[in-house]
N, C-alpha and C positions, 0 to 999 in steps of 0.2 A: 751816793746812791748807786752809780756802776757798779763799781766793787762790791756792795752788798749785792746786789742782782747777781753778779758773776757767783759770788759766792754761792748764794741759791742754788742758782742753776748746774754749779761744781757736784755741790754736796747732793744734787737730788738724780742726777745722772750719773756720775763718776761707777758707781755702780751696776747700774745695768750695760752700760757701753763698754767700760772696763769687762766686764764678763763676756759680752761678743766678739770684743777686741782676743780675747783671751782664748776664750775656745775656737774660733776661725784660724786661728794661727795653729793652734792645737790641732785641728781637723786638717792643714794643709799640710805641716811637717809628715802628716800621718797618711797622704793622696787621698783623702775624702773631701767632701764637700758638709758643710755644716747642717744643709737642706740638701740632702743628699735623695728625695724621693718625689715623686711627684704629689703627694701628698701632704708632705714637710708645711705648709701652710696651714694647712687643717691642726695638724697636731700641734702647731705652735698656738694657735686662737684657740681652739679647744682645752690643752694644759693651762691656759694663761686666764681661762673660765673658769675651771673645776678650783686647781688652786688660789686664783682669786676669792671667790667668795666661797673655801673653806677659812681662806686666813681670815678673813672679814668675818666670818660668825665664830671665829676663835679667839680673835681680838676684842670682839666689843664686850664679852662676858670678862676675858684674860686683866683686860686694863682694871675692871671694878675687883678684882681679887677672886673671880668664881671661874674657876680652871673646869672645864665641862667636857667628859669624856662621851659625851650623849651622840657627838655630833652624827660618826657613820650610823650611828643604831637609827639617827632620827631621817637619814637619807634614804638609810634602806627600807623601813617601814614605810615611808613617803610613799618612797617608788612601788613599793610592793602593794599600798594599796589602790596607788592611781592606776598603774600597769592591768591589777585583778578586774578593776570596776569596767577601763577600755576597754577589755579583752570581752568579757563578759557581756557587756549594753551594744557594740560595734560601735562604740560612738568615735574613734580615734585618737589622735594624737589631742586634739583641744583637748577630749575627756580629762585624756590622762596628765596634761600636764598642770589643770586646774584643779584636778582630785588632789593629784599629787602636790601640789601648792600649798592649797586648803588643808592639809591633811600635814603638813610640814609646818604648820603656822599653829597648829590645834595641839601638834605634840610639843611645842616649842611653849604656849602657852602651860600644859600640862604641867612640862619640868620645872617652870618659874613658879607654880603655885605649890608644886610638895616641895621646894627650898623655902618657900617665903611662909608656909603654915605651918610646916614641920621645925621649922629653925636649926637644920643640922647645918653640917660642913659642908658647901657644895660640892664639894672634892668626894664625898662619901655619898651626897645626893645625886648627883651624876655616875657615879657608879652602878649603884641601885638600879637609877631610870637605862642603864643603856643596859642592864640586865635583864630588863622588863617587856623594853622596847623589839629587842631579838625574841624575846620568847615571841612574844604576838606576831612578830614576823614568820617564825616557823611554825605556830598554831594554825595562823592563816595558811599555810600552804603546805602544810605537812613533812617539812625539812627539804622539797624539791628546791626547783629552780622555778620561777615562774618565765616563760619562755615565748617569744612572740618573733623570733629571727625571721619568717618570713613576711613581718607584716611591714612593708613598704613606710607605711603612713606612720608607724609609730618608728622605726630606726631612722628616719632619714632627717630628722632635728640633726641628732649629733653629727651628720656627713655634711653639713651646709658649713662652711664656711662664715657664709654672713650671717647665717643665726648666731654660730660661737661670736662672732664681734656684736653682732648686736648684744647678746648676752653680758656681755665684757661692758659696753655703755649702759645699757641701760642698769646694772646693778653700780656701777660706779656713782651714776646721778643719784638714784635712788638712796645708794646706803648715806653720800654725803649729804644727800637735801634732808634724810629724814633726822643724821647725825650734828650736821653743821648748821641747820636752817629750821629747825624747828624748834617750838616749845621741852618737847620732847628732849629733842636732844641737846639742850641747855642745862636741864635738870642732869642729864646724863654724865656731863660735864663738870656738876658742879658738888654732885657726888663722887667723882673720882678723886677732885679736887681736895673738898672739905666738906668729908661726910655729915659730920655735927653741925655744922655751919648751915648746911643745906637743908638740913631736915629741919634745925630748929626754922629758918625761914617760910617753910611751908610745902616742900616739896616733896612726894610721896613716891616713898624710898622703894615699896615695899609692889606699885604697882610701875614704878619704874624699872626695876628687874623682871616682874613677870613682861613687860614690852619689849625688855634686850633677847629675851628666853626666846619671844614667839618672831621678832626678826633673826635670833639665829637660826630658829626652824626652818624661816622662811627660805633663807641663802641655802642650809642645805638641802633642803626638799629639790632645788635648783639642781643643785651637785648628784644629786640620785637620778636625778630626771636623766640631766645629761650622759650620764655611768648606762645608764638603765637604757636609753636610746641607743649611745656606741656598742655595746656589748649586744643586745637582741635579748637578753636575760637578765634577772637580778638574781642574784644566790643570795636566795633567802632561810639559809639553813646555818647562818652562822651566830653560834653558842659560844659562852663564856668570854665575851671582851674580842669576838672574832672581828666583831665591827671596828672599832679603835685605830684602825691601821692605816685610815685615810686621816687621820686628825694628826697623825706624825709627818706629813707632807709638807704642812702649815706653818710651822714651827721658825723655821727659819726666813721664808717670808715676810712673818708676823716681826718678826726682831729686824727684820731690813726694812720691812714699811715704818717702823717705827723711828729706824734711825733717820730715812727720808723725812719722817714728818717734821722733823725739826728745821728745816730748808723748805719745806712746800708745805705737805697735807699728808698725812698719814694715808687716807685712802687712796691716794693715789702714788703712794709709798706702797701699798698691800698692790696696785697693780705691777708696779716694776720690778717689786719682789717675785709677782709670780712668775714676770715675763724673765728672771733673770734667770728661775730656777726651771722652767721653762727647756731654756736655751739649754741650759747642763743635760738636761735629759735629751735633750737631742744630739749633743753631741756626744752622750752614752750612748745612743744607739750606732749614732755614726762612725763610730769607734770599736764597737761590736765587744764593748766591756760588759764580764759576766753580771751578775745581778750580787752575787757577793763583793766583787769591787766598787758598783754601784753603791751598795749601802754603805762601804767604810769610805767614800768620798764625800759622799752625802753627810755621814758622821763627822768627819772631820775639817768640814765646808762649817758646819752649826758649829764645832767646838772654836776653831778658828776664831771663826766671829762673835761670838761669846765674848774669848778673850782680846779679841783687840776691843770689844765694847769696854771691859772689865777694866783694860788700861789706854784706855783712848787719850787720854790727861797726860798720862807719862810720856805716850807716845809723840803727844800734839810736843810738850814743853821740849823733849827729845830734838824733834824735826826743826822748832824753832833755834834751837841752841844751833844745830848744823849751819843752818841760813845767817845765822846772824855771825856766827865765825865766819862765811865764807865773802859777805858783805862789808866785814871790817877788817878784812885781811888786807894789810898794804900792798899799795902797787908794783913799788918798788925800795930801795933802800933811802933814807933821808941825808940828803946836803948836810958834807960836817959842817958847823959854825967855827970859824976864826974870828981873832979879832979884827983882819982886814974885813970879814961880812957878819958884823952883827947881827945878833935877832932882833927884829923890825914888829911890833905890833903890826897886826891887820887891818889895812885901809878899807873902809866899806864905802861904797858910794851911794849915793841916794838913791836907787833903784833898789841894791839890796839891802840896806838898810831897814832894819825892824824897827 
């Protein structure tokens, strides 16, 4: 039972601590500091928000086989319409981040319903919809920005510190209670598992996708909120797949919570994922690397680990061959045998005797 624990706790950290361990050393060869601002806390709980639960509403569709390119288009529209309706009534920040919820939950249903009536490829359904979703965003606004930088009450979410953690618990509890503890997310489960299996049982297939659809809305509607609070604006003028480009962030997270989940829990694999990729971005900045070395590090961080996923087996049997040669390598050279010192069978004695 130790050893299995150790093991857990090996496989569910080695990752995020190895990456601190890694960049800290990184950032001092280099005379910087890793948390190099006085702000370095904010952006670590705020990154470790946004990327959390983008990877969490990328994963729960990703795992059932529906790769959904909807997600910035359904953050920006969120935010674009909670942001219009506060700005508009003076109601504030509550307005907006409950418009914008609601409104994240309603387009998340939407997309689940033209996959599951229409019957195409989610992959071509998701296209469509974040086609759709942009347009409405810059009908409503006319291709502007919708802009609110001086309004106190609504930017000052993203500058709190303990809202970003709070944000960070409370969708943790949420995604796992709604995923690991409910009806819900049994069924969830047992269609990833064994679709045929599951539906002939009695489970509905069809309204269990539209529910994965309207809590991915939900997480992102979250991620817009946030975006939309930090910045003072939302650029709601972005055409042709301009939204897409926060769903790329995800990506690698999504593949390192999963490799976590295998040792603990997936969701809380997508937290250490974020917090891991997180830390890289901070130490991009502390490092003052341009935005083009940024993205072929970032590239080649996801290809990397691709490939040791791809050969993880060769690698394990590899690591084990090393250890066990190095285990059964003699201590020293062996006593010749003469006939003055025969070889002697081995005396065992009742202790160690089997």
């Amino acid at each position: 039972m130790g050893a299995g624990l150790m093991r857990r706790a090996t496989g569910t950290l080695i990752i995020p601590v190895g990456a601190f361990v890694v960049l800290t050393a990184l950032c001092s060869l280099n005379g910087v500091s890793l948390f190099h601002t006085d702000d370095s806390l904010l952006l670590l709980t705020r990154g470790v928000a946004t990327t959390m639960l983008t990877s969490m509403a990328l994963a729960i569709n990703l795992n059932s086989g529906r790769f959904d390119f909807s997600l910035g288009a359904m953050a920006t529209l969120s935010s674009v319409v909670g942001a219009t309706v506060a700005i508009q009534t003076g109601g504030g920040f509550a307005v907006m981040a409950l418009v914008t919820i609601g409104t994240g939950i309603l387009l998340g249903v939407v997309s689940g319903l033209v996959y599951v009536l229409l019957g195409i490829s989610p992959m071509v359904c998701s296209l469509g919809i974040t086609l759709l979703y942009e347009g409405i965003s810059f009908a409503i606004t006319g291709g502007a920005n919708v802009s609110f930088l001086l309004d106190r009450g609504l930017t000052s979410f993203a500058k709190s510190t303990l809202a970003m953690v709070l944000v960070v618990a409370v969708g943790l509890v949420l995604v796992y209670t709604v995923f690991d503890r409910t009806r819900f997310g049994f069924d969830y489960r047992a269609l990833i598992t064994g679709q045929a299996a599951a539906v002939a049982s009695g489970t509905k297939e069809k309204r269990n996708a539209v529910l994965t659809y309207a809590v991915s809305g939900a997480l992102m509607s979250v991620v817009g909120l946030i975006i939309a609070s930090q910045m003072g604006y939302i650029e709601a003028g972005k055409l042709n797949f301009g939204s897409i480009g926060i769903m790329f962030t995800a990506f690698l997270p999504v593949f390192i919570g999963g490799y976590i989940g295998r040792f603990s829990n997936d969701k809380l694999g997508f937290l250490l994922g974020a917090l891991t990729m997180t830390l890289v971005g901070l130490a991009f900045a502390a490092l003052s690397l341009s935005s083009t070395v940024q993205s072929i590090t970032n590239a080649l961080l996801l290809v990397g680990f691709l490939m040791f996923l791809s050969n993880e087996e060769r690698i394990g049997r590899a690591w084990r061959s090393v250890t066990h040669r190095r285990g059964a390598s003699p201590s020293g050279p062996a006593a010749p045998t003469t006939a003055a010192t025969p070889n002697k069978a081995p005396v065992t004695s009742g202790v160690n005797a089997s």
